[in-house]
C-alpha positions in Angstrom: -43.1 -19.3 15.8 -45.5 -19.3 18.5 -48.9 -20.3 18.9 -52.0 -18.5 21.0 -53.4 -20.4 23.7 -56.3 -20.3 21.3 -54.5 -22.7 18.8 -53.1 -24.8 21.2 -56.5 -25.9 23.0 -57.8 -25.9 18.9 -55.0 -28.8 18.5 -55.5 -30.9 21.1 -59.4 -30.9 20.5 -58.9 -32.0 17.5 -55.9 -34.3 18.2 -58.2 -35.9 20.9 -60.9 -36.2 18.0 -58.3 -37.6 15.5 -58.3 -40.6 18.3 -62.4 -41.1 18.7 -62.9 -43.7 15.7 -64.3 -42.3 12.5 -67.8 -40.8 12.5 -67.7 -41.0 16.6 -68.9 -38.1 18.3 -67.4 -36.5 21.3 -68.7 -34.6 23.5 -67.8 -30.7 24.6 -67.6 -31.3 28.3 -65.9 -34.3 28.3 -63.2 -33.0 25.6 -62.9 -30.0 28.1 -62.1 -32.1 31.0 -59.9 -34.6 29.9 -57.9 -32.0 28.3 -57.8 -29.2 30.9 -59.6 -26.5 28.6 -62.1 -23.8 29.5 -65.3 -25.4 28.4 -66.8 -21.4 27.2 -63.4 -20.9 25.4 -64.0 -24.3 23.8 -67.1 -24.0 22.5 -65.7 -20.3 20.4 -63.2 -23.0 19.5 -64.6 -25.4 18.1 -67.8 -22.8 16.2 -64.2 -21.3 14.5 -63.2 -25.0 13.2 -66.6 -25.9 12.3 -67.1 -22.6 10.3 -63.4 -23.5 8.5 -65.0 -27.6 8.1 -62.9 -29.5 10.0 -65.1 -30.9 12.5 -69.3 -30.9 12.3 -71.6 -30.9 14.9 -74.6 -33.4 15.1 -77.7 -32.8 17.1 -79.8 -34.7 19.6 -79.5 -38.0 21.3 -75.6 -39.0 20.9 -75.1 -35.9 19.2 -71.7 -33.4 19.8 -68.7 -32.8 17.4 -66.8 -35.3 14.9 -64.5 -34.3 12.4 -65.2 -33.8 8.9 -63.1 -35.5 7.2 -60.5 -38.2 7.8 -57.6 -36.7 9.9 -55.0 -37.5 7.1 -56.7 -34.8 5.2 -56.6 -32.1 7.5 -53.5 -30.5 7.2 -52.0 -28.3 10.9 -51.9 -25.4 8.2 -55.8 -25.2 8.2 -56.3 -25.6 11.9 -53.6 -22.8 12.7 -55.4 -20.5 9.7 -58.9 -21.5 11.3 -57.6 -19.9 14.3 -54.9 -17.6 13.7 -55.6 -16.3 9.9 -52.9 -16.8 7.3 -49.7 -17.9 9.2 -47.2 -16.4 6.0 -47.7 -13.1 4.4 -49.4 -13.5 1.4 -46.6 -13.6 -2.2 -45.3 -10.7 -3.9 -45.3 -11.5 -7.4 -42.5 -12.0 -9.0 -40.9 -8.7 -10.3 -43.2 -6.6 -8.0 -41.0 -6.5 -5.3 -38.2 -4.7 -6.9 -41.1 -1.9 -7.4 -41.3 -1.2 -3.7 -39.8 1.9 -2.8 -36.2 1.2 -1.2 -37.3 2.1 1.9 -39.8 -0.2 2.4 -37.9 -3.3 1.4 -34.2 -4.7 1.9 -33.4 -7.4 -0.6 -31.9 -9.0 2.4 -34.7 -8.4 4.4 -37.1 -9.3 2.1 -35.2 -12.7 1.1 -34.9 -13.5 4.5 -38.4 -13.2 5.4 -39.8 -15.2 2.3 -36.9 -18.0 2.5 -38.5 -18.0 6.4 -42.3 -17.8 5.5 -41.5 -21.1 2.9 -39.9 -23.2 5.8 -42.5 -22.3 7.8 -45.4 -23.1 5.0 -43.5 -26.2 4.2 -43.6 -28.1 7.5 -47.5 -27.1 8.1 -48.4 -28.5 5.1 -46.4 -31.8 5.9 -47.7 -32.4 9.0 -51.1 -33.2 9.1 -53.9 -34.0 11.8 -53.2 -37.9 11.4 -49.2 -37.1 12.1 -50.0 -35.0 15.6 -52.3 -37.7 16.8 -50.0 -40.2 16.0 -46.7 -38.0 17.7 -48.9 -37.6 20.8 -49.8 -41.0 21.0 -45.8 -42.4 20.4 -45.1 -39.7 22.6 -47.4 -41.2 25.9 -46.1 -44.6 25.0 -42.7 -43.5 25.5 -43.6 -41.6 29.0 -44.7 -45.2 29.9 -42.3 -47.3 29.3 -40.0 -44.9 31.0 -41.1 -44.1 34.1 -39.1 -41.9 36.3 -38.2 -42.8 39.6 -37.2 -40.0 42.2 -35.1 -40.3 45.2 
């Protein structure tokens, strides 16, 4: 599976926000720098994941984005879908698929692709927002402690 460059940058904003303690705002240009996104591409960003209510925005003095709710509740399923739409085809009901004309659908094909689409449903729904901050975070502590010397 791939991701946009869209959904990417939509991660790590919200990875980045996942870090900023709860009900914290951030700021647009500072996200955008820190993070070495397109400040225009982030703001259609982060209008998508506000229309899908993952993060809000707040006016005025110390105003800017926050998330909605607490990153253990925002599963990487809903960010990708924010962005990308639905990542798996939407279910054939059971019995319908034998309906299809035959050359529309292998049974091979078909079990194939919806024994793929479940894996794939499966680990987005595990992993939520809390889980990538916390990777990300385990992940620069490691790059620390191991520093790599050339010669």
């Amino acid at each position: 599976m791939r991701l946009s460059k869209k959904t990417e940058y939509a991660l790590k904003a919200l990875i980045y926000a996942a870090r900023h303690p709860e009900g914290t705002t951030f700021q647009i240009k500072e996200l955008a720098e820190r993070n070495g996104i397109p400040k225009k591409f982030l703001e259609l960003i982060l209008l998508e994941l506000k229309n899908a209510g993952i993060v809000q925005s707040r006016r005025g003095v110390g105003g800017g984005y926050l998330l909605a709710r607490h990153p253990e509740a925002v599963r990487s399923s809903e960010i990708i879908e924010a962005i990308e739409g639905p990542v798996v085809p939407p279910k054939v009901p059971k019995g319908r698929e034998r309906r299809l004309p035959r050359e529309e659908l292998s049974p091979a094909v078909f079990r194939l692709v919806r024994e793929t689409s479940e894996a794939i449903e499966a680990a987005l729904n595990r992993w939520t927002l809390a889980d990538l901050a916390r990777e990300e975070q385990e992940a620069a502590e490691r790059g620390q402690r191991n520093p790599m010397y050339f010669i």
